[in-house]
N, C-alpha and C positions, 0 to 999 in steps of 0.2 A: 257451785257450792254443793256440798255433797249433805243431804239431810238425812239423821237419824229417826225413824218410826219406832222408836222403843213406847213412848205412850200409847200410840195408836195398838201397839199389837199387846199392848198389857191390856187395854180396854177389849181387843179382843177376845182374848184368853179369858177374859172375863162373860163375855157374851157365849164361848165357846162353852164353856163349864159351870156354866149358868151359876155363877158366882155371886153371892150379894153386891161385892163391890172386886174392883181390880186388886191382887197383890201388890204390897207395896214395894220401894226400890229396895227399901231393906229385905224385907223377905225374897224378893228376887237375886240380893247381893248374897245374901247368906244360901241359898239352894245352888247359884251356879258358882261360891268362891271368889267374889270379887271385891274387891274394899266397894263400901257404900256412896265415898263419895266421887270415887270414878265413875261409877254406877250415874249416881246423880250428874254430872257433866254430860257425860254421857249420851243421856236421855233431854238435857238441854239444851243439847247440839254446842257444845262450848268447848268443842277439843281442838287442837290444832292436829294433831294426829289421833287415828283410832287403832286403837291397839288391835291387833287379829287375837289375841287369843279371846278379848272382850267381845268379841263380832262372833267368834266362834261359838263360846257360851252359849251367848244370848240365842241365839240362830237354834244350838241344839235343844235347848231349854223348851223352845216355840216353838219346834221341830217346823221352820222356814230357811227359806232361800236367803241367802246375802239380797239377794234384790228385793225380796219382803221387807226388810231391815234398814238397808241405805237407798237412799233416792238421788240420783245425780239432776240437781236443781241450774236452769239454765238464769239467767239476771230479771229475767222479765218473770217467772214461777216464785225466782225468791223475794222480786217486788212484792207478787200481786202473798205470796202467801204473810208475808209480813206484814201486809196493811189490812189483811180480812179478821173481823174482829174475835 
């Protein structure tokens, strides 16, 4: 399974720029061009395919790696991460 960190690294971004709170998916749809609710799937891991120019974006935006971004999740990661509350 391949997991999307788009939360994680908006929480960062936030810690990074000492932000009150994280930007939202809207505001992050609108600075890198992306419809909101791709955006939104997206970031809830609910895609069957990820779009490269969507990987792209986001990655430049956060100025990170593809590997900061998706995490290739083995059955026993995606157990334990879907049962931890």
């Amino acid at each position: 399974m391949i997991y999307i960190r788009l939360n994680e690294l908006l929480e960062e971004h936030q810690k990074r720029h000492r932000l009150e709170k994280p930007i939202s998916l809207r505001e992050l749809a609108e600075r890198i061009d992306v419809h909101r609710e791709s955006l939104r799937r997206f970031a809830a891991n609910k895609m069957d395919r990820i779009p490269v120019d969507v990987v792209e974006k986001v990655c430049l935006f956060f100025n990170c790696d593809i590997g900061e971004l998706l995490l290739i999740l083995n059955d026993d990661e995606e157990i334990k991460k879907n049962s931890s509350p």
